[in-house]
N, C-alpha and C positions, 0 to 999 in steps of 0.2 A: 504494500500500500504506500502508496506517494504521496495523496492528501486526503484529509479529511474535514467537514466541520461540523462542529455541533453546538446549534441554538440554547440558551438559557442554559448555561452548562453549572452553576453552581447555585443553590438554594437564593432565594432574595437576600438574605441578612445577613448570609455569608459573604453575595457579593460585594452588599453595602458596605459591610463592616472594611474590606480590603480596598475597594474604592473610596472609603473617607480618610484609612491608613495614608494610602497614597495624596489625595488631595491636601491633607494636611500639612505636606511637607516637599513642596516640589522645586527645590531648590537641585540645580543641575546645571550639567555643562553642555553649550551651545557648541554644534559641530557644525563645519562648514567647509564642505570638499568641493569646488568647484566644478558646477557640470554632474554633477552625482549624488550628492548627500546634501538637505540643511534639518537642522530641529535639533532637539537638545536629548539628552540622556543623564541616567543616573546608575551608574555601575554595583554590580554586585555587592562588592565590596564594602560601599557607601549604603546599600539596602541593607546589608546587615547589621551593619551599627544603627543605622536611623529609621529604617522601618521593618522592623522583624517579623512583623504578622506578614509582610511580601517573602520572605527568605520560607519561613517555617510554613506558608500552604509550597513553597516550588520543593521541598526537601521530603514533603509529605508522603506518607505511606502510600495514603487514598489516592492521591493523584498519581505515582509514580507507580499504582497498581491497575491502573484506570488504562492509563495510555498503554502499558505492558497487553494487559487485554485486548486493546483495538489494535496493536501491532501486529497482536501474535508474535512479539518479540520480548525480552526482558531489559528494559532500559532504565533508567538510571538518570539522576543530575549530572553534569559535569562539577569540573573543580571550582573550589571558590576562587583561586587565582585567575581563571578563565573569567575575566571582567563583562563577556557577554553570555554567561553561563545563566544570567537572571538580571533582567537590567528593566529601565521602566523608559519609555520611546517617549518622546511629547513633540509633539506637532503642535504649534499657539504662533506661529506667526502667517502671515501672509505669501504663499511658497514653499514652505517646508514641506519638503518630498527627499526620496530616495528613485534614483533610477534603477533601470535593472541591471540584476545580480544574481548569483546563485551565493549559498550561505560555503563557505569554503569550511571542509570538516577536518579537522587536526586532528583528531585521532582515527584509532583503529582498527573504532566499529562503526556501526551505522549511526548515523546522528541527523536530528529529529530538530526542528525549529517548532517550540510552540507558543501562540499569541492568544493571552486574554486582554481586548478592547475593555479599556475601564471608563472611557468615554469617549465618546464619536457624539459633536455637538455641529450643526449646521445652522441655516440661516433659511428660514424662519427659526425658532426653535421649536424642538421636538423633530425635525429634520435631520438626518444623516447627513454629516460633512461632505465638502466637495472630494475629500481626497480619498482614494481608491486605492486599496489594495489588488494587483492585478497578476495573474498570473500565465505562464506560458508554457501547455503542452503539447508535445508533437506538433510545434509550429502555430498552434491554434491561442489566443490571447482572451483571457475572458474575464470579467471582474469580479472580483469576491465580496460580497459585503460583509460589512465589521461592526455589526451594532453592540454594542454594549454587552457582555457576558458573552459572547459567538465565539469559543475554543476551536483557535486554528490550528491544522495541524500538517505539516508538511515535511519530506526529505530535502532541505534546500541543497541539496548536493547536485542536486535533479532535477530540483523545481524552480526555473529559472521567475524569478520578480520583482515586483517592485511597487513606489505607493505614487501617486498623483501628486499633483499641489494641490496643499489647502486656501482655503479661499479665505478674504478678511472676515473679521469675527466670530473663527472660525477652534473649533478645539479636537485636537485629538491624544487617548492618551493609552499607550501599549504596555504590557506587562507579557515582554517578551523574554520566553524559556529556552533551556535547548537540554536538549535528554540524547544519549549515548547510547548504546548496545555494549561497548565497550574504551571507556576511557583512557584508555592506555596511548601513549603515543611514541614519539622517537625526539630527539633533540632537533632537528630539524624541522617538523612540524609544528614543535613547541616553540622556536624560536620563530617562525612564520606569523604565528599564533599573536605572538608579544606583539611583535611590529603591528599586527592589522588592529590591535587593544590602544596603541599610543593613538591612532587616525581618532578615533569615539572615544577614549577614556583620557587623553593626554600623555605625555612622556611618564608620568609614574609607572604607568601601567608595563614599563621594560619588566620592571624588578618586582611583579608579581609572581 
């Protein structure tokens, strides 16, 4: 299986409670690659110290037993070093997009990108934002939608993507995972690994 999604994925009060975790504190760092990437991020690393209700549902038994099941695979979090092992995406400017890409896997099993939308705000409101998540198989491009609690789930090793520009007053906000078969890597992919972490997390990120 390559993708999957599934609507209303976590109880109401569970989502609320992790949706206000995050709202509460969205202090992050604004990335800007030209021609490719804009919008901000907040690194694992940084979720663990400051929002722990985000770390402790991605390190969850439930969860990490859930997608095992829809795999038919046994997978796993990544390292906490791995500064995009569990990170929170924000889209709040005018343009903030990502082009396409595929999720490049450092290690040595299969590896899994998964997205829970903790707000997708447009204009009217109560509207889905202008920006799209889009994806591309067998040559074919189709749009995904990302309402609020909608659990994505994809091999980005394979699933080539990417998100639209968002439009003014306009909000969007990801609580992007990535799950493993097998974590293991080599020094060479680890050190691939560091370098793509410094582009989205800053130079700290060498010496995780």
């Amino acid at each position: 299986m390559r993708f999957a999604a599934i609507p209303d994925f976590l109880p109401v009060e569970k989502f609320r409670d992790l949706q206000r975790a995050v709202q509460a504190d969205l202090q992050s760092r604004r990335v800007h690659i030209p021609g490719h990437k804009r919008g901000a991020t907040i690194s694992y690393s940084e979720l663990d110290l400051r929002i722990p209700e985000v770390t402790s549902f991605y390190r969850s038994a439930e969860l990490r037993h859930f997608l095992s099941d829809l795999l038919k695979l046994s997978v796993n979090p990544t390292p906490l070093h791995d500064q995009s092992s569990c990170s929170i995406l924000i889209y709040d400017r005018p343009g903030d997009r990502i082009g396409w890409h595929y999720d490049h896997n450092f290690y040595n099993g299969r590896h899994f990108t998964v997205l829970l939308p903790l707000l997708n705000e447009g204009v009217p409101p109560g509207n889905l934002s202008s920006s799209r998540l889009l994806i591309s198989e067998s040559g074919e491009v189709r749009a995904v939608p990302t309402p609020a609690n909608r659990l994505v789930i994809f091999e980005g090793a394979f699933v080539r993507h990417a998100v639209t520009a968002l439009g003014a007053n306009e909000r969007r906000i990801i609580l992007s995972m990535t799950f493993c078969s097998d974590s293991s890597t080599t020094h060479t992919k680890d050190l691939m690994r560091r370098f793509k972490d410094i582009a989205y997390f800053g130079l700290p990120a060498i010496w995780k």
